[in-house]
N, C-alpha and C positions, 0 to 999 in steps of 0.2 A: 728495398730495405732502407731504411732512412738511418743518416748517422745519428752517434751516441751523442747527448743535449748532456751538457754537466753544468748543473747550478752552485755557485758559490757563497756559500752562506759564511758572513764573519759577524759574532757574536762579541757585545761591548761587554766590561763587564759592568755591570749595574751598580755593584756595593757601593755604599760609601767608605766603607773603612776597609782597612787589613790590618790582620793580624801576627805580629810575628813574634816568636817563641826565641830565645836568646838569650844565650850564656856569656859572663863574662872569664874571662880565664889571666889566673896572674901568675908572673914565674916563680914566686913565692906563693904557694897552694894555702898559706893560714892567712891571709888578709879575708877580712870582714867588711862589708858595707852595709849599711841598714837601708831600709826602701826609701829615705828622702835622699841620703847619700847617693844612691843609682841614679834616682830618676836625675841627680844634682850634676851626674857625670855626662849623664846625655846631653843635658841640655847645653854642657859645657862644649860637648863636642861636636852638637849644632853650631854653637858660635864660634867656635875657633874655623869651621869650617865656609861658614856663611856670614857670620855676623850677629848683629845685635836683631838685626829681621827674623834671621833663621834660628836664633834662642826663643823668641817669640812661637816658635812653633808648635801647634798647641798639639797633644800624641797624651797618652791615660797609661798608666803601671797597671794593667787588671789585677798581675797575680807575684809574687815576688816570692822566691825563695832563700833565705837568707844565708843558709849553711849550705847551697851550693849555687849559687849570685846567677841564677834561672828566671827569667821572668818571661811573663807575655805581655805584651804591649800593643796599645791598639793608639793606627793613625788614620789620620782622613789618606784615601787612596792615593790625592793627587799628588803628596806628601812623600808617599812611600819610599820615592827614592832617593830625595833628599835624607829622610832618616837614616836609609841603608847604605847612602854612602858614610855620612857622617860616623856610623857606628864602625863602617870596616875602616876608615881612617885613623880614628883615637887607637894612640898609640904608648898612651901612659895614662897614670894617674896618680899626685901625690910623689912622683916623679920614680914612679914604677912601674916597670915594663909590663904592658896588660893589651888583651883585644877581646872586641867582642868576636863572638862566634854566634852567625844565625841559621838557627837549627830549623825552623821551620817556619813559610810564610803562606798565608791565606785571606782570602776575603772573607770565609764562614771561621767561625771563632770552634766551632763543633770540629772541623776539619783539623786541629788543634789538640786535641783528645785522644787523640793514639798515633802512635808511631810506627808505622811496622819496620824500624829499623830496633826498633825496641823488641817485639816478638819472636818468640822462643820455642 
C-alpha cells in the first residue's frame, strides 16, 4: 500500500479592491456628518496616521448612510490595511470622542448584501 500524497494548494486572492461596510459611532448619538464630511474624516485619519502620502490614498464612499453615519467603502486591496488601521485608530472628531466600527470586509462587493448576523 503506498503512503497518503497530500498536495497543498494556496489560493492568491486575485481582486483588486475590497470592500468594507463601516459604521461610525459617537458618545453623543445626534451628531450628523454629511458624505463630504465622512469621506473628509477619513482622509483626515489617513494622515494623522501616515502623513500627507497616506491622505493621498485614493479609496471611493460607494454608499453613505447619513442618519445612521453607515457606509461602504471600496479600496485598492494592497491599501486595505493601511485603511483599517487608520480607521480603528481615529479616535475623535471635532474634538469628540468617536470610532469607527468595521462591520464587514470583502473582496466581492455582492458579499456585502446580507448579513446573517442580521437574519431572523
Amino acid at each position: 500500500e503506498e503512503p497518503a500524497s497530500y498536495e497543498r494548494l494556496v489560493l492568491k486572492n486575485a481582486s483588486v479592491y475590497h470592500y468594507l461596510r463601516i459604521s461610525l459611532v459617537f458618545q453623543d448619538s445626534d451628531k450628523r456628518l454629511s458624505e463630504a464630511q465622512f469621506k473628509q474624516l477619513i482622509i483626515s485619519a489617513l494622515r494623522d496616521l501616515y502623513g500627507e502620502i497616506g491622505a493621498a490614498f485614493p479609496f471611493d464612499v460607494l454608499k453613505f448612510e447619513e442618519n445612521t453615519l453607515k457606509a461602504i467603502i471600496r479600496v485598492l486591496s494592497s491599501g486595505l490595511v493601511k485603511l483599517w488601521s487608520a480607521l480603528t485608530l481615529l479616535g475623535s472628531y471635532q474634538n469628540e470622542p468617536c470610532a469607527f466600527r468595521i462591520i464587514q470586509v470583502s473582496p466581492l462587493l455582492l458579499a456585502l448584501s446580507g448579513n446573517s448576523r442580521d437574519f431572523e
